[in-house]
Backbone as JSON Lines, residues from 0, in Angstrom:
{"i":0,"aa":"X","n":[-19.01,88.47,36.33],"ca":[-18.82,87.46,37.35],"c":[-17.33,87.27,37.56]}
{"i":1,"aa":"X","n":[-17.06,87.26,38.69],"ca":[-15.44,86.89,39.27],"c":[-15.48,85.68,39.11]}
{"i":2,"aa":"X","n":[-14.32,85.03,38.69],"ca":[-14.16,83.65,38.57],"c":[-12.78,83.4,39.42]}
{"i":3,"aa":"X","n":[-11.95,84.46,39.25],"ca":[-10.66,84.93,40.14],"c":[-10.76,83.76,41.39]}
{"i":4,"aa":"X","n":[-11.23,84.18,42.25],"ca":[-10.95,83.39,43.3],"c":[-11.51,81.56,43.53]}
{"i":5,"aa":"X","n":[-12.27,81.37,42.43],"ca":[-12.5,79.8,42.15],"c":[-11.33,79.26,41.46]}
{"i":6,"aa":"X","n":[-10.86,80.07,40.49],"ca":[-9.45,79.56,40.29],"c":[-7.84,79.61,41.08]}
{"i":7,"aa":"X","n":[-8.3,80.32,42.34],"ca":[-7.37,80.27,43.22],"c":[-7.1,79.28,44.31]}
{"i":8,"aa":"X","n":[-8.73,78.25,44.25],"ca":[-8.03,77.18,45.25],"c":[-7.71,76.47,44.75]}
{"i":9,"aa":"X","n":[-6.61,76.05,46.01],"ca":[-5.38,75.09,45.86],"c":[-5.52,73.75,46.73]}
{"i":10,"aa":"X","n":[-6.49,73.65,47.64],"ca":[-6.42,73.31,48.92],"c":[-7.8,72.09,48.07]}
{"i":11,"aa":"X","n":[-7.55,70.88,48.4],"ca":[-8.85,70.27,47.9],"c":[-9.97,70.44,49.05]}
{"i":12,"aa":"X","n":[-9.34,70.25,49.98],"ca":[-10.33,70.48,50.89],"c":[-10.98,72.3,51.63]}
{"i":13,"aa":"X","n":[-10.89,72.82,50.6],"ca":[-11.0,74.31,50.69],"c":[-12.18,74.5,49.92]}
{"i":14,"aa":"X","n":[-13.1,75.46,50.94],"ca":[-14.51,75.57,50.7],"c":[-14.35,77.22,50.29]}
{"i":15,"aa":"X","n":[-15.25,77.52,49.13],"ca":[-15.77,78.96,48.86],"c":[-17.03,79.49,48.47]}
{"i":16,"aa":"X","n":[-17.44,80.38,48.3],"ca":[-18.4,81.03,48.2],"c":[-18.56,80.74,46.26]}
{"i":17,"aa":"X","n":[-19.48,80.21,45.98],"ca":[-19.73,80.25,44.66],"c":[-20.5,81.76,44.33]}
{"i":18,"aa":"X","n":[-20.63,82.53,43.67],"ca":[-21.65,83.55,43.14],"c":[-22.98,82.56,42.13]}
{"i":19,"aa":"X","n":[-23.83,83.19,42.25],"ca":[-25.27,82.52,41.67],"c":[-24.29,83.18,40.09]}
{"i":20,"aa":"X","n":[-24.77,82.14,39.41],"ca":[-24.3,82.15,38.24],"c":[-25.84,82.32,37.15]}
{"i":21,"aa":"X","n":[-26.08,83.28,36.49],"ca":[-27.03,83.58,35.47],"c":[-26.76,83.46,33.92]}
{"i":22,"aa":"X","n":[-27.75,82.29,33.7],"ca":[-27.58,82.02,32.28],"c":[-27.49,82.72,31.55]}
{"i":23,"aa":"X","n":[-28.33,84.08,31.05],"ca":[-28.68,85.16,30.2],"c":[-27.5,85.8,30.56]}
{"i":24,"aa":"X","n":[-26.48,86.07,30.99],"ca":[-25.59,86.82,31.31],"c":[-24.09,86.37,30.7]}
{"i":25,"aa":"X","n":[-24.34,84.68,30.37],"ca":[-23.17,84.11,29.45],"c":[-23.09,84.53,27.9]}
{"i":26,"aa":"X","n":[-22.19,84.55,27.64],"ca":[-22.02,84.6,26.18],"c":[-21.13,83.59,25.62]}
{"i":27,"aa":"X","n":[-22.93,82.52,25.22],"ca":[-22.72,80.95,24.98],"c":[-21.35,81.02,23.53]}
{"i":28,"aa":"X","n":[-21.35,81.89,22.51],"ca":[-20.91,82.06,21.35],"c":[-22.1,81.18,20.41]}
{"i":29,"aa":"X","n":[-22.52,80.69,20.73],"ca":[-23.12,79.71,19.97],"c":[-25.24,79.98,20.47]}
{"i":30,"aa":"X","n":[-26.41,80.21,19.65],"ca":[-27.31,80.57,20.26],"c":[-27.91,78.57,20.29]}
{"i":31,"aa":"X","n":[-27.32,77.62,20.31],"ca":[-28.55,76.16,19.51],"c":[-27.56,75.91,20.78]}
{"i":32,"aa":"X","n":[-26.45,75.53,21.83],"ca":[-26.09,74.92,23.2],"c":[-24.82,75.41,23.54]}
{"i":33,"aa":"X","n":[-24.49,74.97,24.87],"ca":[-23.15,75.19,24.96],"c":[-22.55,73.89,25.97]}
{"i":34,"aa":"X","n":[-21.35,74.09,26.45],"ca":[-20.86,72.83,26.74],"c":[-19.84,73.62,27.58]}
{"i":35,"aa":"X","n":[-19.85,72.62,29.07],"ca":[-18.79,73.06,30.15],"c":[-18.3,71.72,30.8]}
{"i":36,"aa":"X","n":[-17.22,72.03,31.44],"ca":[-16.63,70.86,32.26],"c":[-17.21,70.75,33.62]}
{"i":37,"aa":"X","n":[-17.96,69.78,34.49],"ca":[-18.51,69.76,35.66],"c":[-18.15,68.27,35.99]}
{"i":38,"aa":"X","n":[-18.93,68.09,36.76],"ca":[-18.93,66.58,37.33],"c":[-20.63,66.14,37.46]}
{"i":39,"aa":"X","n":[-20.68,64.83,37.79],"ca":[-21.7,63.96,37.76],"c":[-22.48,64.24,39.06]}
{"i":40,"aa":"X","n":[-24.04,64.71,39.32],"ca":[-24.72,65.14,39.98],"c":[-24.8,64.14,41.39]}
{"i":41,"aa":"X","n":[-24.19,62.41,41.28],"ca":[-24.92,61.9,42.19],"c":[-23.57,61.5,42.42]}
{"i":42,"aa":"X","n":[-23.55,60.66,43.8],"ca":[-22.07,59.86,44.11],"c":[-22.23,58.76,42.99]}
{"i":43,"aa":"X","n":[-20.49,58.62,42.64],"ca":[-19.39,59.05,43.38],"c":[-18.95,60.79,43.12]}
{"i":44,"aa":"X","n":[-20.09,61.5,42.25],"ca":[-19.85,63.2,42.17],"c":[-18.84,62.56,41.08]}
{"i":45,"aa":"X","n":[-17.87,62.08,40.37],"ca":[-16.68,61.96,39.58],"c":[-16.79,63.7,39.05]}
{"i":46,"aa":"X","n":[-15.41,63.72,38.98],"ca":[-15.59,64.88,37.91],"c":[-15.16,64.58,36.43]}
{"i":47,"aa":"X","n":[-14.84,65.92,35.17],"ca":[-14.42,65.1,34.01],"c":[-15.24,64.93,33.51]}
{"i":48,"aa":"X","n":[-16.9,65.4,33.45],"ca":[-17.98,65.18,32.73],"c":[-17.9,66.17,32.04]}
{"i":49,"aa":"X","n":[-18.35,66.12,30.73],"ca":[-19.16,67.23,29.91],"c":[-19.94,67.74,29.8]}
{"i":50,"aa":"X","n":[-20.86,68.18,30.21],"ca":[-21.63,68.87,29.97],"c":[-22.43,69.41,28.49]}
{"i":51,"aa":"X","n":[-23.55,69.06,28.33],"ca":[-24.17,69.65,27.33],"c":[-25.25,70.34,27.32]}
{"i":52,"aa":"X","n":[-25.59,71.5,27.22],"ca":[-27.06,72.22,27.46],"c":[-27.72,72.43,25.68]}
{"i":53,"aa":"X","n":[-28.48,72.05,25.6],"ca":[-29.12,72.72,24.61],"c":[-30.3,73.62,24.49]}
{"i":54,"aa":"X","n":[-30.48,74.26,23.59],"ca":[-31.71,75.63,23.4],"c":[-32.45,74.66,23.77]}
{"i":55,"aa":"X","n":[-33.09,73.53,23.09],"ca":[-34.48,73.3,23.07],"c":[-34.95,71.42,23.75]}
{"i":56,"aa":"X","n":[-35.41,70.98,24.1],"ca":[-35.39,69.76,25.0],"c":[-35.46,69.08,23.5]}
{"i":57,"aa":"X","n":[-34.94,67.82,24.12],"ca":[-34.77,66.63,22.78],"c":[-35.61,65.66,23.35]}
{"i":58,"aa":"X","n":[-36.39,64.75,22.8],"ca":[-36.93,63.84,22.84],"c":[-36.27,62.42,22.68]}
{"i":59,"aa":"X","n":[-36.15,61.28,22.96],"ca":[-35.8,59.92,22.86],"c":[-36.89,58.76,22.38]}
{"i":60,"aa":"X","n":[-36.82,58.2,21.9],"ca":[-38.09,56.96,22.18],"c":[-37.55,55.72,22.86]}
{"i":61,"aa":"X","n":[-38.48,55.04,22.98],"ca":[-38.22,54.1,24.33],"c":[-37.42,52.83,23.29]}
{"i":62,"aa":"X","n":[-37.07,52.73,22.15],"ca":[-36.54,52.0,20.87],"c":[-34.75,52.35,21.11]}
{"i":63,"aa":"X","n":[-34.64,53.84,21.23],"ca":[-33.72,54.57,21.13],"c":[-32.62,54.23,22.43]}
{"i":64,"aa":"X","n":[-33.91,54.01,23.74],"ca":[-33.16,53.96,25.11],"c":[-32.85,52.27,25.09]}
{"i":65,"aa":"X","n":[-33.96,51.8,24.54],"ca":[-33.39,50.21,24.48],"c":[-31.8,49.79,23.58]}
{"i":66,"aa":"X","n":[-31.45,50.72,22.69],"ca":[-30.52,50.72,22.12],"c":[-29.33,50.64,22.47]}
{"i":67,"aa":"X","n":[-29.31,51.78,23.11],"ca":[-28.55,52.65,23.89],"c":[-27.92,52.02,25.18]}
{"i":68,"aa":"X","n":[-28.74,51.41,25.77],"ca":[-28.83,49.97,27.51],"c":[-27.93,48.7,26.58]}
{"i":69,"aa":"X","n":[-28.34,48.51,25.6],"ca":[-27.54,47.52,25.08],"c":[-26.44,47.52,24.53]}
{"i":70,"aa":"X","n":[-26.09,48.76,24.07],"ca":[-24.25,49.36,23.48],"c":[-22.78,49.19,24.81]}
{"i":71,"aa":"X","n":[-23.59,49.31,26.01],"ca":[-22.35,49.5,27.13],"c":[-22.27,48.42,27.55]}
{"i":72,"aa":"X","n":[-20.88,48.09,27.87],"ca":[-20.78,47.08,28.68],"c":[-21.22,47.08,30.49]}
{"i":73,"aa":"X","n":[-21.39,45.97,30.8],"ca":[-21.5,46.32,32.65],"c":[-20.34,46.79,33.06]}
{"i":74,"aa":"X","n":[-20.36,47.61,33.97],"ca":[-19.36,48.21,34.39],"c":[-17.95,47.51,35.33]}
{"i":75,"aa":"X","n":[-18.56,46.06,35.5],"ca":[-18.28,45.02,36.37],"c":[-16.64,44.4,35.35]}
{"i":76,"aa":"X","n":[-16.88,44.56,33.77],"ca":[-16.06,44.51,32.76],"c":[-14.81,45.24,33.28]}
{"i":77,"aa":"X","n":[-14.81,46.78,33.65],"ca":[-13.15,47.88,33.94],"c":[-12.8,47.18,35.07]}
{"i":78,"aa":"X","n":[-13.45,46.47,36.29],"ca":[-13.06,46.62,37.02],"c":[-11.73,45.26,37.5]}
């Protein structure tokens, strides 16, 4: 895969041709996940996200997500 010319724009507002990118064709180094820099799927899109893929789906319990809702502050706090 060329990556060459994704690292050549300069222009923010400069559109290119992505190539279909195939998983089986990376070499994760690692076979249990791997991890890339992207951005956040919905607006505001931010970029600066991490990314994490793993081999096998993880499970949560609904104990875990209640936990989890209660650790962050509202976001209403940065602003």
């Amino acid at each position: 895969m060329q990556l060459a010319p994704m690292m050549s724009v300069l222009n923010i507002n400069e559109e290119i041709a992505v190539p279909k990118i195939i998983a089986a064709n990376i070499n994760f180094g690692s076979k249990k996940n791997f991890r890339y820099y992207g951005s956040l799927t919905t607006p505001p899109c931010s970029e600066n996200v991490i990314w994490t893929v793993e081999e096998r789906v993880r499970t949560i319990s609904r104990e875990q997500i209640n936990l989890l809702k209660g650790s962050h502050q509202p976001l209403t706090q940065f602003i």
